[in-house]
N, C-alpha and C positions, 0 to 999 in steps of 0.2 A: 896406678899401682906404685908401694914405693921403690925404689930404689935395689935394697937390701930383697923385698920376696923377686924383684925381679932377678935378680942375680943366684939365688938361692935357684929359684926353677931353671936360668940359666944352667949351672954346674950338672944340680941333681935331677931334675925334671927329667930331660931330655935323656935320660939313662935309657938304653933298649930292655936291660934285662934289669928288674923293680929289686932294689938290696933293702934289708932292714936298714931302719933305724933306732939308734937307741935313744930313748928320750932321759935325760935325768932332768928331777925336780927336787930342787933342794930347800930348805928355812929352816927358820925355827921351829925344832919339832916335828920338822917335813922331812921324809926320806923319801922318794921314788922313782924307782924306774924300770925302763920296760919296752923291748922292742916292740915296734911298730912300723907298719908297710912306708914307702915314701909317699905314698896320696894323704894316708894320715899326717904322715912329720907336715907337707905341702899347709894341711888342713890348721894344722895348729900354730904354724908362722903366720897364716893371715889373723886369726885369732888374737897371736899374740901383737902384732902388730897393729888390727883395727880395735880390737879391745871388744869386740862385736860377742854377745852374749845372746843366748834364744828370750825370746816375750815371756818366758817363765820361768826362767830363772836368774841369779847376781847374788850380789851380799842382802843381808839383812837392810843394810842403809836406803840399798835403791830398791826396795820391795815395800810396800804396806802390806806389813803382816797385823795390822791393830784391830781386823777383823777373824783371826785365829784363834780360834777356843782353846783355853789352858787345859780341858781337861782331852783334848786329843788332839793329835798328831797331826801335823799341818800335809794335807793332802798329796803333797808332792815327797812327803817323806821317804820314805822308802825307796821309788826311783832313783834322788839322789844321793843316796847311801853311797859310802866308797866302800870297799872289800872290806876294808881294817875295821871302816865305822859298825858295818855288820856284822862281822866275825866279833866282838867289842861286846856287842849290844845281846848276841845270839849268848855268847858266852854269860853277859851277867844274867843274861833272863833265865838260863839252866839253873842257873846257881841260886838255891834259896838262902844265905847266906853272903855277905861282903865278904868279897876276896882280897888279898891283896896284892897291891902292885905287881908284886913276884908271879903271883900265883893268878895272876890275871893272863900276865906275860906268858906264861907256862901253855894255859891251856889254848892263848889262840894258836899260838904255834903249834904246839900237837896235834888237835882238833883240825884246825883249819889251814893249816900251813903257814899262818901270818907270823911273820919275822918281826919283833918291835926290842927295838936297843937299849930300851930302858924305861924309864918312867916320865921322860920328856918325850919319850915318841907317844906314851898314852894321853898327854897334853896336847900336843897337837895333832890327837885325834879326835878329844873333844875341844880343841880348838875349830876346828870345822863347822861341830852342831853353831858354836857358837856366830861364825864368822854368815853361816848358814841363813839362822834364824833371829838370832840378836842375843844376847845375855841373859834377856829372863825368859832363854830356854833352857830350861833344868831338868833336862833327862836322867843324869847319872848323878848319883850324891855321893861325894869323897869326904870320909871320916881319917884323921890319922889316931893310927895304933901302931905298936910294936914297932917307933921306926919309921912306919911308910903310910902311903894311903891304903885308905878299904872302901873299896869299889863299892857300889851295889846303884841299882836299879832307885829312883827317885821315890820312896815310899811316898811323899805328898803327891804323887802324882799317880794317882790308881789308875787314868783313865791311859796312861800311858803306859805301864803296866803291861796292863789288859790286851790293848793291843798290838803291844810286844811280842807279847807270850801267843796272841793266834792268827801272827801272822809269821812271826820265825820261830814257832816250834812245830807247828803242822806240815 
């Protein structure tokens, strides 16, 4: 083990009575954060340390998705969803119309409680699908008008659509 988790379960490990921890994640585009037990924080030093990822899941780079059908949803979809990505997606699938940035913004927070700081937090929230699945994953189409983008749902992609709409409006 190295070094640093040894020292880390040194300090916090050995606590008798378990204190949160706050995790923050930050990048381009990245906000988050979020208390968590210390068996979690424990869980995500080795993680971040070994780099250790489950058998089904990584980036787009170390997966062969070339056998994923364009007109649906790549089977682990939804499980890996974050909050944002699915409050994002639930929200444009309501909407029969492109929204915009603003009014994208608006209604996860209202709706869903989701906080986004601007139009670079809706960036790297489709930076995810992308980092996800690879580039010529085209879920979401951004038009600009009036100023800013206009959201909508990937009209070339019915099949994705379809099972947008009857799996997060049911």
């Amino acid at each position: 083990m190295r070094d640093d988790l040894v020292m880390f379960k040194h300090l916090y490990g050995q606590v008798s009575k378990k204190m949160p921890v706050t995790v923050n994640l930050s990048g381009e585009g990245i906000e988050f954060e979020r208390e968590i037990s210390e068996d979690a924080a424990i869980e995500i030093m080795q993680l971040s340390i070994s780099d250790r990822r489950s058998n089904d899941e990584g980036t787009a780079e170390e997966r062969d998705d070339s056998d994923v059908d364009a007109k649906t949803l790549p089977d682990d979809f939804f499980r890996r969803l974050s909050s944002k990505q699915r409050a994002m997606l639930t929200v444009l699938t309501e909407a029969k119309d492109p929204l915009t940035s603003t009014e994208l913004r608006r209604r996860m927070d209202e709706e869903y409680d989701i906080e986004t700081s601007g139009g670079r937090a809706l960036a790297g929230i489709l930076a995810g699908f992308t980092r996800k699945y690879g580039a010529d994953f085209e879920l979401v189409s951004i038009d600009w008008g009036d100023g800013e983008g206009l959201y909508q749902l990937n009209p070339n992609r019915p099949g994705y659509v379809e099972e947008l709409e009857s799996r997060l409006l049911d």
